[in-house]
VOBA-1610 file (N, C-alpha, C; in pm, whole numbers, padded with zeros to 5 digits, always signed):
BEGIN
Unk+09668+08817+12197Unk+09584+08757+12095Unk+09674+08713+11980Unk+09657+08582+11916Unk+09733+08547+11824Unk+09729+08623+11701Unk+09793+08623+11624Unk+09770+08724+11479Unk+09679+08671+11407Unk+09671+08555+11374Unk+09534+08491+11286Unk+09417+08536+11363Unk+09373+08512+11455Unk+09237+08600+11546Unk+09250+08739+11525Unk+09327+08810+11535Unk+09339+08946+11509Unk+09326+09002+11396Unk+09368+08914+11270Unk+09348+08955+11133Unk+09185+08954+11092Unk+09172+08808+11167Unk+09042+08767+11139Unk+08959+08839+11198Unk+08966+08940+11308Unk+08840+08973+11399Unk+08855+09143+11299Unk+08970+09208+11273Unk+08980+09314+11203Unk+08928+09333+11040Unk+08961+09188+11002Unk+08890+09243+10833Unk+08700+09241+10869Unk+08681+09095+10976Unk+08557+09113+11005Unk+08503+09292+11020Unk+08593+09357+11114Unk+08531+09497+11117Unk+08506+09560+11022Unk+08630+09577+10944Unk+08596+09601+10805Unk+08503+09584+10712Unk+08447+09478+10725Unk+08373+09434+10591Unk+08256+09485+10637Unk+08223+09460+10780Unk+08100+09548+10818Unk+08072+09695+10800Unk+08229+09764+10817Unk+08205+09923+10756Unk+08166+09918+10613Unk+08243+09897+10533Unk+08255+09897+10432Unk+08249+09738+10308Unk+08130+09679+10291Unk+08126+09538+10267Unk+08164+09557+10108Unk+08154+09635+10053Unk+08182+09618+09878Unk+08318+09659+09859Unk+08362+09738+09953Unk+08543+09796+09893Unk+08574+09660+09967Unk+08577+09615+10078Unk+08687+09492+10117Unk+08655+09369+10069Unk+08522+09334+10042Unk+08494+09243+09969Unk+08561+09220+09792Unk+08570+09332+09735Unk+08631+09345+09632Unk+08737+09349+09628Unk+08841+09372+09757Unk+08951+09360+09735Unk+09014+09195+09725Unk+08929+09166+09864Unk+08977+09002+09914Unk+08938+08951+09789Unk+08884+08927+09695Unk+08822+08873+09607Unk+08908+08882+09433Unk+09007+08982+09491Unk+09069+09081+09375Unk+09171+08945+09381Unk+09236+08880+09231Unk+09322+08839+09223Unk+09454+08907+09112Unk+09553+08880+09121Unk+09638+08919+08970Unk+09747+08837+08962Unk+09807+08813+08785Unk+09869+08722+08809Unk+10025+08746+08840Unk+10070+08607+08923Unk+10247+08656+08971Unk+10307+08662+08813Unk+10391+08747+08825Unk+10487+08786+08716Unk+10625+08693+08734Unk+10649+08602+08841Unk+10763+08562+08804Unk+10719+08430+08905Unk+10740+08294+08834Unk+10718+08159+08916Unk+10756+08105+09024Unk+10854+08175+09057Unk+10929+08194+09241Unk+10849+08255+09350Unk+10774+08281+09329Unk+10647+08343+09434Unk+10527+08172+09440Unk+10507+08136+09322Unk+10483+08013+09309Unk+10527+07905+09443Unk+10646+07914+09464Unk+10726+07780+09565Unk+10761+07877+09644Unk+10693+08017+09692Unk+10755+08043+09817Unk+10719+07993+09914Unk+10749+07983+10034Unk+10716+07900+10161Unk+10582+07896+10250Unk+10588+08044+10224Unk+10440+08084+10302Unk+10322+08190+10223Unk+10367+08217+10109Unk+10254+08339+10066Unk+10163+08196+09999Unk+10041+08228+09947Unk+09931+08184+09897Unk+09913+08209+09770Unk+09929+08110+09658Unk+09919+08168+09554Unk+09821+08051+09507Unk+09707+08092+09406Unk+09605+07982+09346Unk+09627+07960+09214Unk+09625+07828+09231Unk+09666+07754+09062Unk+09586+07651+09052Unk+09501+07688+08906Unk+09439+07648+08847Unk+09460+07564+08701Unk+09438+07457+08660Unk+09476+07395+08565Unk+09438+07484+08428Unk+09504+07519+08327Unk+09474+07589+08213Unk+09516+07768+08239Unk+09540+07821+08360Unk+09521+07955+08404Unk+09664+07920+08467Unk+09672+08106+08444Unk+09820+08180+08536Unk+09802+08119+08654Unk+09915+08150+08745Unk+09879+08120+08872Unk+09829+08270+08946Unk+09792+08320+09023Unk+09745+08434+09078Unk+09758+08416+09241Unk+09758+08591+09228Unk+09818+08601+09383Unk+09686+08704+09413Unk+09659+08702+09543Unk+09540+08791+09630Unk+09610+08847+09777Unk+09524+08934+09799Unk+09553+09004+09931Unk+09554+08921+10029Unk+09449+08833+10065Unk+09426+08688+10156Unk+09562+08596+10170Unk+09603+08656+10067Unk+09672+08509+10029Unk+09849+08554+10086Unk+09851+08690+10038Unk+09972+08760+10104Unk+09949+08797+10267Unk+09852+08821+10290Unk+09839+08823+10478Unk+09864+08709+10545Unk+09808+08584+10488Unk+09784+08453+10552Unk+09937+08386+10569Unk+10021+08486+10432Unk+10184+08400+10425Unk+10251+08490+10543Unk+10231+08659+10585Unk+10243+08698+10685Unk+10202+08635+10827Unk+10055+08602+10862Unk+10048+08559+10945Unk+10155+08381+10970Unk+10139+08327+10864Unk+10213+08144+10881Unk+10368+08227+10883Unk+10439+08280+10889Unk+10573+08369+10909Unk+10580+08362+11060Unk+10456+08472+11085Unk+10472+08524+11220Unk+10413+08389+11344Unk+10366+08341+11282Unk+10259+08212+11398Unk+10376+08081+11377Unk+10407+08007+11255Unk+10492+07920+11267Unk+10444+07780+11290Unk+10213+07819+11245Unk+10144+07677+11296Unk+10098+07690+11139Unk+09954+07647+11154Unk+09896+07601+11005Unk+09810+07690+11035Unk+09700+07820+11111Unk+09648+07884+11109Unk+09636+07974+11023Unk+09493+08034+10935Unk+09545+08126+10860Unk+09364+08187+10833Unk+09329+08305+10775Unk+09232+08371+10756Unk+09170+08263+10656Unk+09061+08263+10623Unk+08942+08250+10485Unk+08831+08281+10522Unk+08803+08349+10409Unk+08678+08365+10356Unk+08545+08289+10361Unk+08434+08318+10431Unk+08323+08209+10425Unk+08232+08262+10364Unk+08173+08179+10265Unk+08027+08206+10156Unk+07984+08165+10177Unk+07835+08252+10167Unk+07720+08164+10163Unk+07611+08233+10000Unk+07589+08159+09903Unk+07552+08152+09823Unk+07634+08252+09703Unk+07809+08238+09747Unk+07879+08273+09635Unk+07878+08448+09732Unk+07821+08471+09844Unk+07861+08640+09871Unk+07978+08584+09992Unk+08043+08664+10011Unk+08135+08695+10096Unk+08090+08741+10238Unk+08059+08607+10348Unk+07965+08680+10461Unk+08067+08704+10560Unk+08201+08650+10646Unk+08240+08669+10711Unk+08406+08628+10703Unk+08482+08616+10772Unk+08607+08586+10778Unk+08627+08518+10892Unk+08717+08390+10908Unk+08711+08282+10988Unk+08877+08263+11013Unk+08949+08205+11114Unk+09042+08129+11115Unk+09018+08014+11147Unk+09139+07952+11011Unk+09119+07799+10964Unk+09269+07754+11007Unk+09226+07618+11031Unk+09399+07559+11004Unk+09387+07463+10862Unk+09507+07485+10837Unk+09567+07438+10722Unk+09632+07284+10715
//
């Protein structure tokens, strides 16, 4: 099984045990402390016009998985009315 399916089918388990601790985590951002994480190759970092840039858990797995895979595949998050219902692999 590829690692993006595997990430993706495992947080799915997760969120079903436990939907408010993993939901709060994936959701958890903070900001990078140094702008070289910014232009790294594969981690995920979100930048917003006026705001730090910020780094998330999603965002550090997904640069693990594009490491280990070497395609555009990677985990997200799917909402439906702003809640956090499931976890998907997307390509990029």
């Amino acid at each position: 099984m590829e690692l993006s399916r595997f990430v993706c089918n495992y947080l799915n388990q997760l969120l079903e045990v436990d939907y408010q601790a993993i939901s709060s985590l994936v959701e958890s951002r903070v900001p990078i402390s140094d702008t070289t994480l910014l232009y790294h190759p594969t981690c995920q970092v979100t930048t917003e016009e006026g705001k730090e840039p910020m780094v998330g858990l999603l965002g550090i797995v997904n640069g693990i998985i594009l490491e280990d895979s070497g395609d555009n595949r990677c985990v997200a998050g799917v909402y439906e009315d702003d809640k956090l219902i499931k976890f998907e692999v997307i390509t990029i």
